[in-house]
C-alpha positions in Angstrom: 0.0 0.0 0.0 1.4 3.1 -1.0 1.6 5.4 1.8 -0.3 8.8 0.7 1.1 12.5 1.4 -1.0 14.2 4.3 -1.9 18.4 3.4 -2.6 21.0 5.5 -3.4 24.7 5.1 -2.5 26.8 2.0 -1.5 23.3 0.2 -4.8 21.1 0.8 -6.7 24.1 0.0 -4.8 24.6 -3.3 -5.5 21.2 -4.1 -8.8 21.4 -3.1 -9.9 24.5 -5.3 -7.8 23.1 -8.5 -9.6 19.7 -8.0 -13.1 21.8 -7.4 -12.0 23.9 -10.7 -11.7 20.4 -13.1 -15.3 19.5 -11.9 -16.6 22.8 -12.7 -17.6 23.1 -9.0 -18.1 27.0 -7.7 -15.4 27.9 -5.1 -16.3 30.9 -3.9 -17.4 31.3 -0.5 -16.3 27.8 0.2 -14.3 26.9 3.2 -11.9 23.8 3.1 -13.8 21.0 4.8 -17.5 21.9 2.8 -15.5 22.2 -0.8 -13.5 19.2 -0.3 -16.9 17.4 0.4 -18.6 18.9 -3.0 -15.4 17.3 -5.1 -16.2 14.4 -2.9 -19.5 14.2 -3.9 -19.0 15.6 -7.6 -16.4 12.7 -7.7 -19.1 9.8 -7.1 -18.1 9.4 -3.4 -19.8 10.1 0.0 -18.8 13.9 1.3 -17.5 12.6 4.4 -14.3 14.7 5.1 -13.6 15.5 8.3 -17.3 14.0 9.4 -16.6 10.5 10.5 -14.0 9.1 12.9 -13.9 5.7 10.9 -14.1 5.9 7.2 -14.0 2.6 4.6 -12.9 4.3 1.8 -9.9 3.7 1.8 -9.4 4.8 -2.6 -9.9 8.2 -1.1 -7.6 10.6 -2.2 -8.3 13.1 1.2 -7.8 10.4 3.8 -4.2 11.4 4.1 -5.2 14.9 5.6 -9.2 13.7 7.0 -7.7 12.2 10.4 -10.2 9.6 10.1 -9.0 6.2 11.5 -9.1 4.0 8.2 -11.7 0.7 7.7 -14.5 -0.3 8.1 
């Protein structure tokens, strides 16, 4: 398993807004944890970031920086 780069601040954020700008998703007003959830959602996956202390999905791309304990 492939151990994945954990963001915070300025740099998740970045990320965050570029990824939101490829899915045509409106950043403006958006703080970190409620954008990330609309690419999660625009992405096909449940907007979960930050929200749960145990998360299953372990193909997400956020987990790195969520803090959620990974499984199921």
């Amino acid at each position: 398993m492939t151990k994945k780069k954990f963001l915070k601040g300025s740099p998740l954020f970045a990320l965050a807004r570029s990824k939101a700008c490829s899915l045509n998703i409106e950043t403006a007003g958006l703080k970190l944890e409620p954008l990330i959830r609309e690419v999660q959602a625009a992405e096909g996956h449940e907007p979960c970031f930050r929200v749960k202390k145990r998360c299953p999905q372990i193909q997400c791309c956020w987990q790195a920086s969520c803090g959620a304990e990974m499984g199921g």
